[in-house]
C-alpha positions in Angstrom: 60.6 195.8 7.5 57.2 197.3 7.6 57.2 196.7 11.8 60.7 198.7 11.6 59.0 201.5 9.3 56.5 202.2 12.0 59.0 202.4 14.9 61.2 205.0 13.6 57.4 207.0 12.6 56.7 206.7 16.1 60.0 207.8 17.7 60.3 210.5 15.3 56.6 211.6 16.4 57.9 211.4 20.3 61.0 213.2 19.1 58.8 216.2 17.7 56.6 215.6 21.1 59.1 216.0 23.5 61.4 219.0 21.3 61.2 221.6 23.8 59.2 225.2 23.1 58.6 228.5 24.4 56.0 229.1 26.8 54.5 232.0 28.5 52.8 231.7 31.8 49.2 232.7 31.6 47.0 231.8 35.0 46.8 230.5 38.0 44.2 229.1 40.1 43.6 226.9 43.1 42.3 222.7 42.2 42.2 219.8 43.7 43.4 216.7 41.5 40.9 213.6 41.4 40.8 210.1 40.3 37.3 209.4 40.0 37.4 205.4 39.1 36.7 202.7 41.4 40.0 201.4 42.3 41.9 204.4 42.2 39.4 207.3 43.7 40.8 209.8 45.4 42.7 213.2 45.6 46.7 213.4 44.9 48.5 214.3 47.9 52.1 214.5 49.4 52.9 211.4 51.3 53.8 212.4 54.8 55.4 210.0 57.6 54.3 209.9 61.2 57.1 212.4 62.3 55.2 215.0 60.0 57.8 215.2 57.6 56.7 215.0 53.9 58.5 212.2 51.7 58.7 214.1 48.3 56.7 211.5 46.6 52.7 211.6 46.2 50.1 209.3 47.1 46.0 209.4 46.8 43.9 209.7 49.6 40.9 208.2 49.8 39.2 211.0 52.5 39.9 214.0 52.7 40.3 215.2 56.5 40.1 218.3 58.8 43.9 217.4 59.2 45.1 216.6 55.9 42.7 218.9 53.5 44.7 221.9 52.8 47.4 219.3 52.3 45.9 218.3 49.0 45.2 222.0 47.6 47.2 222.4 44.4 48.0 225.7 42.6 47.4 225.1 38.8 49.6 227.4 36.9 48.2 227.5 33.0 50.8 228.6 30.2 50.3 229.7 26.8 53.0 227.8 24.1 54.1 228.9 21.0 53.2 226.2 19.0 49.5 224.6 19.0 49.6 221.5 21.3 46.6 219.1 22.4 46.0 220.3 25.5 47.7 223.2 28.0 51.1 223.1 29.4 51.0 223.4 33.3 52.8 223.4 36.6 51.5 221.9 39.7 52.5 223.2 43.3 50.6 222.2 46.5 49.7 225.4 47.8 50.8 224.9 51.5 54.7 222.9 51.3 55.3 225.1 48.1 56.4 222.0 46.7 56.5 221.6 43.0 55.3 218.3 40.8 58.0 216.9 38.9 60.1 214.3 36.8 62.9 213.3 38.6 66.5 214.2 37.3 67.9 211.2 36.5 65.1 209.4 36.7 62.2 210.5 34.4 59.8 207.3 35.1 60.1 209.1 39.0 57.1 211.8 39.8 58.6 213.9 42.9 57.8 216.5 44.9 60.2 219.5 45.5 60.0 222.9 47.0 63.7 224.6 46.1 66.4 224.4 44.1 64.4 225.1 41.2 65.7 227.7 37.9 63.7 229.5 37.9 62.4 229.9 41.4 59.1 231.0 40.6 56.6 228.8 38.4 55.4 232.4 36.9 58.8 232.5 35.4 59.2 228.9 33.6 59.7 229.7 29.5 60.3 226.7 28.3 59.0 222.8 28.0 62.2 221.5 28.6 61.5 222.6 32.8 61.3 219.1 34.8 57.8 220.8 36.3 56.2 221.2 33.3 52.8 218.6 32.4 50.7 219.0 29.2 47.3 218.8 30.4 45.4 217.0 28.0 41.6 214.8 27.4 41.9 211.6 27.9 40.3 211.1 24.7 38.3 213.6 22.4 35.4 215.1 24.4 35.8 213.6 27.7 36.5 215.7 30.7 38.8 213.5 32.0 42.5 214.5 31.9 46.2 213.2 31.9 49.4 214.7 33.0 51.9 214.2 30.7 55.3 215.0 31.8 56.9 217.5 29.4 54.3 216.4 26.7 56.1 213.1 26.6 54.0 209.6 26.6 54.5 209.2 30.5 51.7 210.4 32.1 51.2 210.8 36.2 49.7 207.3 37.2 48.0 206.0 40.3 47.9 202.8 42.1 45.7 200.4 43.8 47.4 200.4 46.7 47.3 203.4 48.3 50.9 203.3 50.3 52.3 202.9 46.5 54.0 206.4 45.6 52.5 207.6 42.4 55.0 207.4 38.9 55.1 208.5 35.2 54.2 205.7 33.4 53.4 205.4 29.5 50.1 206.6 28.7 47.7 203.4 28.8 49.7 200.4 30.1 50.3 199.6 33.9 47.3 198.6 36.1 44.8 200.0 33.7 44.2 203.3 31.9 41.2 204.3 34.9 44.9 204.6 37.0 46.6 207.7 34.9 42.5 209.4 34.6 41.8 212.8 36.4 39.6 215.7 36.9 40.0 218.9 38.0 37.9 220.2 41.3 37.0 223.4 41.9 37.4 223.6 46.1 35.4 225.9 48.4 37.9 228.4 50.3 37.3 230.6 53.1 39.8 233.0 54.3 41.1 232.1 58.1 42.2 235.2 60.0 45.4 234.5 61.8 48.0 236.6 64.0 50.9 238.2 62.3 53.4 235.9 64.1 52.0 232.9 62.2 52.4 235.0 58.7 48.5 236.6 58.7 45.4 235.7 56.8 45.2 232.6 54.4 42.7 230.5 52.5 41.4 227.1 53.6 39.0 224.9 51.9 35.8 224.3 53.0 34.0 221.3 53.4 36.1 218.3 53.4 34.8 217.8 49.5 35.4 213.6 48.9 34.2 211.0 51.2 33.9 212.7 54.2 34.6 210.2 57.2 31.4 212.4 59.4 29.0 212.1 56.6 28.7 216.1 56.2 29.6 217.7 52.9 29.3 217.0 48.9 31.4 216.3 45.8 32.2 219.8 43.9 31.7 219.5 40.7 33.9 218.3 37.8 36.3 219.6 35.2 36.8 223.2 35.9 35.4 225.4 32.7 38.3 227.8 32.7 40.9 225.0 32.4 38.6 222.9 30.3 38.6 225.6 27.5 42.1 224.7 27.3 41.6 221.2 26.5 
């Protein structure tokens, strides 16, 4: 009886979790995503097949590359809610496909990675929890500066695998592999702007160095948990 008490207390408290609410979008600003734990280090990315055509599932790299590190820069967008949560409600887009983080449709165990289709278009216009793109960033545990991505605020959280061919999924917040797998941080990259001819669209940012493992040796680590987003948390 008393097992069967504490159920219905639980679902009831993922009920109230998952209700959808207003939000308003508040910032954006470019971040790399990193899994710092033996295991499971490295930087989310789009899985992309020989052909060059991405998958629309994500993966972590290990290095990140001349070739693939603007592939792996991610446009944090920051929302204010109007009730007070544990964390900040975001939306993840990598910055060069366009492509938006998400749970998939029918599917909401399934992290994907989609450019259009999307109403709204534009992540500066999302009001609501209830979007599909929508993650509640939140501390791992009190005080740390490690981070989870919670789908809609629910209990499934982005998670990583050992094997790094193994798209990455929203499982429930500490079970799988181990809890190191679903831990992030927020890196701040280096950009520099690259001047380009109008035919290719003009002038746009690139990071600068390769900031994780580099396979030459050259470059460093950059930092942790970014303050701004960290005052969220």
């Amino acid at each position: 009886m008393g097992n069967t008490a504490s159920q219905q207390v639980s679902i009831a408290e993922e009920s109230e979790e998952r209700a959808p609410q207003e939000i308003q979008f508040d910032t954006v600003q470019p971040r790399l995503i990193k899994n710092p734990f033996p295991s499971y280090e490295g930087f989310l990315i789009e899985r992309v097949l020989q052909n060059g055509r991405g998958t629309g599932k994500v993966v972590r790299t290990e290095h990140l590359t001349s070739g693939n590190k603007n592939k792996a820069l991610i446009q944090v967008y920051t929302y204010t809610s109007t009730r007070p949560v544990d964390g900040t409600y975001v939306v993840l887009q990598f910055s060069q496909s366009e492509k938006f983080f998400a749970a998939h449709k029918k599917r909401p165990d399934k992290l994907i990675v989609k450019k259009g289709g999307w109403d709204p278009e534009n992540a500066e216009d999302i009001t609501t929890t209830a979007d599909r793109r929508v993650f509640l960033l939140k501390p791992s545990q009190p005080g740390s500066s490690d981070v989870v991505f919670a789908s809609r605020g629910s209990r499934r959280v982005i998670t990583v695998f050992r094997n790094i061919r193994r798209f990455a999924e929203l499982e429930d917040d500490g079970t799988g592999e181990a809890v190191e797998a679903q831990r992030y941080q927020l890196v701040t990259p280096h950009l520099r702007r690259m001047a380009t001819t109008e035919e290719s669209g003009g002038d746009f940012l690139e990071m600068v160095p390769s900031p994780f493992k580099p396979l030459d040796g050259a470059g460093k680590e950059l930092g942790c948990l970014d303050e701004s987003v960290k005052s969220h948390v």
